[in-house]
C-alpha positions in Angstrom: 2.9 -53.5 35.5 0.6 -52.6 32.3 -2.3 -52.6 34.8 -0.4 -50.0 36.8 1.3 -47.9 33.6 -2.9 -47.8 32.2 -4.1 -46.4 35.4 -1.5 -43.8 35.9 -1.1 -42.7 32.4 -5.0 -41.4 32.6 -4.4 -40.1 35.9 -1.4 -37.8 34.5 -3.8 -37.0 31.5 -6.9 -35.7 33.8 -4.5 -33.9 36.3 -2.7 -32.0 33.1 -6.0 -31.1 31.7 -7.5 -29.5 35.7 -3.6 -27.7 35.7 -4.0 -26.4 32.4 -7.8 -25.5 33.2 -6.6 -23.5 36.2 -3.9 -21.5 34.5 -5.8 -19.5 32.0 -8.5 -18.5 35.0 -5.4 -17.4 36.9 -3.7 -15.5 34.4 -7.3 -13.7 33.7 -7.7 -12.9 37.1 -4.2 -11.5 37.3 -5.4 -9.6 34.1 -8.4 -8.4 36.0 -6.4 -7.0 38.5 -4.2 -5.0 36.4 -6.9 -3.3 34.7 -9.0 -2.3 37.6 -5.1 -1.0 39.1 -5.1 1.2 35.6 -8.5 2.4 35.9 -8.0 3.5 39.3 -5.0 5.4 38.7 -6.4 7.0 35.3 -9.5 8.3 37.6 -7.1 9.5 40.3 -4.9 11.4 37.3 -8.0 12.3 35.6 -9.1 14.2 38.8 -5.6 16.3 39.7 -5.3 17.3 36.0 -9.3 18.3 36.3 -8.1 20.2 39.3 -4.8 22.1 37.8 -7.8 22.7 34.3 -10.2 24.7 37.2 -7.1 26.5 38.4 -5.9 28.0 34.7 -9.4 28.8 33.7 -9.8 30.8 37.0 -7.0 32.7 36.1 -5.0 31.3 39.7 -1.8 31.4 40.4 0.0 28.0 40.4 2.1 27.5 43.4 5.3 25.3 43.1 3.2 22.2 44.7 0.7 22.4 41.4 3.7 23.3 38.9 5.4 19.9 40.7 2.3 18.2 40.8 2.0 19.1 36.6 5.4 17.8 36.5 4.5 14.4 38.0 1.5 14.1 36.6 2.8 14.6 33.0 5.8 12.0 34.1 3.2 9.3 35.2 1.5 9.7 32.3 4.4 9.2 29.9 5.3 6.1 32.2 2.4 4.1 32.1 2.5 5.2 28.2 5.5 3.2 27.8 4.3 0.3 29.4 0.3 0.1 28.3 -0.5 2.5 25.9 -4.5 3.1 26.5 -7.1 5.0 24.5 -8.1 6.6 27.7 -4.6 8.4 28.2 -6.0 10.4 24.7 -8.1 13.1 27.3 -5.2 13.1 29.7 -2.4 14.3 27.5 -5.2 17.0 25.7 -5.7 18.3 29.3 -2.1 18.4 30.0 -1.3 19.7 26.7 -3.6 22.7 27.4 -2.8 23.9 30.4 0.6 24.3 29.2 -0.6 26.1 26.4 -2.6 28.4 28.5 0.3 28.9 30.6 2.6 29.9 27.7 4.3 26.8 27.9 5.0 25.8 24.1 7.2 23.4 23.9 5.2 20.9 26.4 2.3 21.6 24.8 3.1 20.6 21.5 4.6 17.5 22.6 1.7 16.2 24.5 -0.7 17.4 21.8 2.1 15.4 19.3 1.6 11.9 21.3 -1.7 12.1 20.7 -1.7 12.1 16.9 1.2 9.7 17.0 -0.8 7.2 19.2 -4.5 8.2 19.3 -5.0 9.6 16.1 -8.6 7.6 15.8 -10.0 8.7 18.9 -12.3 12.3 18.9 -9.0 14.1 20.3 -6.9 13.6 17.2 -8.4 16.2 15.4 -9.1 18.2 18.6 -4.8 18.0 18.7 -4.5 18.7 15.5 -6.7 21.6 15.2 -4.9 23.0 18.1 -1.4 22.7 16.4 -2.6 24.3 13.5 -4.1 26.6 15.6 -0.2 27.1 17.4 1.5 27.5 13.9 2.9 24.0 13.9 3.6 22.4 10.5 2.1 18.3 10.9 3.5 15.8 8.8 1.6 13.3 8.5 4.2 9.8 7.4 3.7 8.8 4.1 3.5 4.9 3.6 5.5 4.0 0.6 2.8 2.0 -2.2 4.0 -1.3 -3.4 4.8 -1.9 -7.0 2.3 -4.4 -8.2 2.6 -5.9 -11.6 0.2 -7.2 -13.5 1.3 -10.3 -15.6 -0.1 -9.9 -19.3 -1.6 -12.8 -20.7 
């Protein structure tokens, strides 16, 4: 029985130690994965909101596919926001956020040029979103931290 209960017990040691080996590789792979997913679908935004730019700056009419295709594009966006936010959505929203400013559209502009100082604010578009609000009469308020009392014992 000990002969048995000694073989087995280092058995059950070396086969946790190859399982536990084996998840982390797995759960980088899966990791992997993801990322390359994101990348590809930031590339694929990257080019329709390129597209939509080109159009504006032309001085072309949007048809309703491109105003729907805005639409989606801007809802995507905010989606994968909520779920990973990325330095690389920075550009994305400061594209998106123009050409609704160049189309007169306000209100969508200044929200997309908002998220970026609320979540990019130390990338090179922060101050590119801020100068534009200025720029659009909007006050920014930047959140004050509150300091912390610190006392000093006396000796």
């Amino acid at each position: 029985m000990k002969q048995t209960l000694s073989v087995l017990i280092p058995l059950a040691l070396i086969i946790a130690l190859i399982l536990n080996q084996a998840m982390p590789a797995d759960a980088a792979k899966k990791n992997v994965k993801k990322k390359g997913v994101a990348q590809e679908i930031i590339t694929d935004m990257a080019t329709k909101i390129n597209g939509l730019t080109q159009k504006v700056y032309e001085r072309e009419l949007f048809t309703p596919e491109d105003s729907k295709s805005l639409i989606t594009l801007k809802l995507q966006l905010d989606e994968h926001m909520d779920n990973l936010p990325e330095a690389s959505f920075a550009p994305l929203y400061y594209k998106i956020g123009n050409i609704y400013r160049l189309r007169g559209e306000e209100k969508d502009a200044i929200i997309c040029y908002q998220t970026i100082l609320e979540n990019f604010s130390d990338t090179a578009y922060g101050p590119k979103a801020r100068d534009v609000l200025t720029q659009m009469g909007v006050e920014i308020r930047v959140p004050v931290e509150e300091e912390e009392d610190v006392f000093e014992e006396e000796i």
